[in-house]
C-alpha positions, 0 to 999 in steps of 0.5 A: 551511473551505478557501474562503480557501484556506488550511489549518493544522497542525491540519487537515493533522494530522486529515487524514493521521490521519483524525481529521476527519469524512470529510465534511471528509476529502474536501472537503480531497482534492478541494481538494488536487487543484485547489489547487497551493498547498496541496497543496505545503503538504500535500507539505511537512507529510508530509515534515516528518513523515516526516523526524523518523523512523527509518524515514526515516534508514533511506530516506536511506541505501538511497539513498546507497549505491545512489548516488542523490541525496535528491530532498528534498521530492519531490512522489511523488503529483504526479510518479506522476500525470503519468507516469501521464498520459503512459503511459496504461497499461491492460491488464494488461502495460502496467501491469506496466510501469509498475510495473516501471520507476516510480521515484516509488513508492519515495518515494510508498510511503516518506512514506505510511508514515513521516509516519504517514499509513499506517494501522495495517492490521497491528494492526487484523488481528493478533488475528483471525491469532492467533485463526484460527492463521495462520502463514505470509502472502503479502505480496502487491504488498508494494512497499517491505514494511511490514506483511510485516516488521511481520508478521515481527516478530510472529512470522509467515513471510512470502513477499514478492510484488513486481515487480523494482523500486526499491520491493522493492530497498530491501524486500530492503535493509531485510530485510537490514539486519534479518538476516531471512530471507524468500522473496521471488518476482515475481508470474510465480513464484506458480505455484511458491509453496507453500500459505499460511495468509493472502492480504495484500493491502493497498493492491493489489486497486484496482490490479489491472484484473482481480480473476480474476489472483488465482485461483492465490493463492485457490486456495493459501490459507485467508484474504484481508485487504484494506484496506476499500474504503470507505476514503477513499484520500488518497495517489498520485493519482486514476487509479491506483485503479480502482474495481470493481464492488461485488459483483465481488470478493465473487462471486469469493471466494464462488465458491472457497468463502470467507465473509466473517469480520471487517470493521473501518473499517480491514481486511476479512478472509475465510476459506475455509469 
């Protein structure tokens, strides 16, 4: 398909949407990373989708009133990786450094969301939240906030965990445009949070180098929902996901008691029994 290097409208649209068979879906991300051509023209398809939206206008002008000029076209995933070459970050600290510091985030969190590429991790697990009367979530490693404030406008509490950075400066931007009221804490002030209903923990658990750091938050709540690890991730770059062993996770959260309840392509939920 890709052997005369090039690839239309349609494909690039089935790949963001995952409307293609993943066989196909991954065969355009291994030829993405090696291809600079197309994947300028991958940049440039996610950008032009993402401009058409509200949500984009809304990027433009947290930019300008922080005084920073639109970086237009931006190529975030490209930008991440290199800086993620460069530092090299591997403990815990280093790479709450990186994190803390990284600008490129902000764009890459950005036009993941708003070109549609996102999927839809919100709906996929609302009804099992209804179901299992869940009230208050911990947005956990939020970034710029997207599902917290979706959660927020059906109805839920939701506390916003993130490091002090560019991506949670415009998450406390957008929520006070939206006059919402939320708590929002760094990940050091966990210790003080107050039981919760529901982990979220999306886009998060392959960034962490030890599954144990989430310990104090199992220990506060009933429920973890955390995007399914056999999903394809086709955003940022190859080094910033680690890939865990497969039974780790779920040997932490058998041994503090929690079964696993609901499992879809997009989201897998478990609950404390």
């Amino acid at each position: 398909m890709l052997a005369e290097c090039h690839v239309t409208g349609v494909q690039l649209q089935g790949y963001l949407e995952r409307t293609l068979p993943l066989p196909i879906i991954e065969e355009m991300k291994r030829h993405f990373d090696v291809c600079p051509s197309c994947h300028r023209q991958w940049n440039h398809f996610r950008w032009e989708r993402a401009k058409k939206t509200n949500g984009f206008a809304e990027f433009q002008a947290f930019l300008q009133e922080q005084g920073e000029p639109l970086q237009d076209y931006f190529d975030s995933s490209q930008a991440l990786l290199a800086a993620w070459q460069q530092t090299q970050p591997q403990t815990l600290a280093e790479r709450e450094a990186f994190f803390r510091h990284d600008s490129y985030y902000l764009y890459n969190l950005t036009i993941w969301h708003e070109s549609g590429q996102r999927p839809p991790y919100v709906a996929a697990a609302e009804p099992i939240l209804r179901q299992h009367h869940v009230s208050s979530i911990c947005d956990f490693g939020c970034g710029i906030g997207t599902d917290g404030i979706q959660l927020m406008k059906q109805g839920f509490r939701v506390t916003f965990c993130e490091f002090d950075n560019a991506s949670s400066r415009f998450l406390r931007w957008r929520l006070q445009q939206r006059q919402m009221n939320a708590l929002w804490i760094e990940p050091s002030e966990i210790r003080h949070l107050q039981a919760i209903d529901a982990l979220w923990a999306i886009d998060v658990l392959d960034h962490l180098p030890d599954l144990h750091t989430l310990i104090p938050l199992l220990e506060l709540c009933q429920m973890l929902c955390f995007e399914n690890d056999s999903q394809q991730k086709n955003h940022g770059g190859p080094s910033f996901h680690i890939h865990h062993p497969s039974q780790l996770l779920p040997d932490l959260l058998t041994s503090y008691h929690f079964r696993e309840l609901y499992t879809t392509p997009l989201i897998t939920i478990w609950e404390k029994a």
